[in-house]
N, C-alpha and C positions, 0 to 999 in steps of 0.2 A: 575424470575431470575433477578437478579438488572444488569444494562447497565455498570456500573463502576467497573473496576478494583482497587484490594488495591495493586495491584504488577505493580512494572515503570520497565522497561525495559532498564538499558544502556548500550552500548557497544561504542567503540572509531571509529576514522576516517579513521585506516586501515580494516574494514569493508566495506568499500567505497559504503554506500546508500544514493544512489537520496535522495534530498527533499522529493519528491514525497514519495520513501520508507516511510523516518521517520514519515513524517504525515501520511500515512495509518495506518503505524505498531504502532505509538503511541510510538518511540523509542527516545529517549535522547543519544547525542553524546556528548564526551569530545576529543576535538582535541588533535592529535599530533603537533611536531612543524619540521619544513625544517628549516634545516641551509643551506642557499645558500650566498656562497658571504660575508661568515659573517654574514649576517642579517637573524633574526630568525623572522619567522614565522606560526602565525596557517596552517595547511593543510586545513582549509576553505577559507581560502585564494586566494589560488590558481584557479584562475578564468580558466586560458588558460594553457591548462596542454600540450599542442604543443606547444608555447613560453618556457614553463617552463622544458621541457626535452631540447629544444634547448640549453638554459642559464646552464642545469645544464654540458650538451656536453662541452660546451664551456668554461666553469670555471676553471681559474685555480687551485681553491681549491677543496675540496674533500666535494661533496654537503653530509651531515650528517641527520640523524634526531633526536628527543630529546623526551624524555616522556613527558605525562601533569605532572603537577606541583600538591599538594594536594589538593591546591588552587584551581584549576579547576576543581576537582573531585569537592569540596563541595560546588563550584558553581553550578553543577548540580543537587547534591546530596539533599543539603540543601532546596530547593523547593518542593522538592518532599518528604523527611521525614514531610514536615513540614502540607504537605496536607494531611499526612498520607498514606504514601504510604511503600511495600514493595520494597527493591533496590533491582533485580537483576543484575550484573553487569557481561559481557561478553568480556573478553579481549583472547588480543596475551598472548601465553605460558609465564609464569613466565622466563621461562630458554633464551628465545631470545628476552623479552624487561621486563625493569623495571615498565613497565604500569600498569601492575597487580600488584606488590608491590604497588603503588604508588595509586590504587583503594583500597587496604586493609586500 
């Protein structure tokens, strides 16, 4: 039986797997993004997530989140069609985030 997979595995960052996960499971992530403050960022980002619930407590704007862009899917995508690989891709329900649109 051959050691390689033709099938990638990817799912997003509301999945919330350790490092550790993704390199056991062999899984690819495409970030979501936090609007805090105005300023957007990846949710890999977020290093201290007790600083970052503090800031979000504290804000006085309304902390938001945002889908990946298509650009980021085919950032991850793109590597992996190109070794030949099958994409499965595993997201939040189409009906309560644009992420799965936006994996189509």
């Amino acid at each position: 039986m051959s050691g390689e997979s033709t099938i990638a595995l990817v799912t997003d960052s509301t999945a919330s797997l350790t490092q550790e996960d993704r390199e056991r499971l062999d899984i690819s992530v495409v970030n979501l993004y936090v609007i805090l403050n105005g300023e957007q960022r990846p949710e890999n980002e977020i290093d201290d997530y007790a600083a970052f619930y503090k800031a979000v407590l504290e804000s006085p704007q309304l902390t938001t989140t945002s889908q990946p862009s298509i650009g980021d899917f085919m950032e991850v995508y793109g590597p992996l069609l190109d070794n030949g690989k099958q994409v499965i891709s595993l997201h939040l329900s189409g009906s309560i985030s644009g992420t799965c649109e936006a994996a189509r």
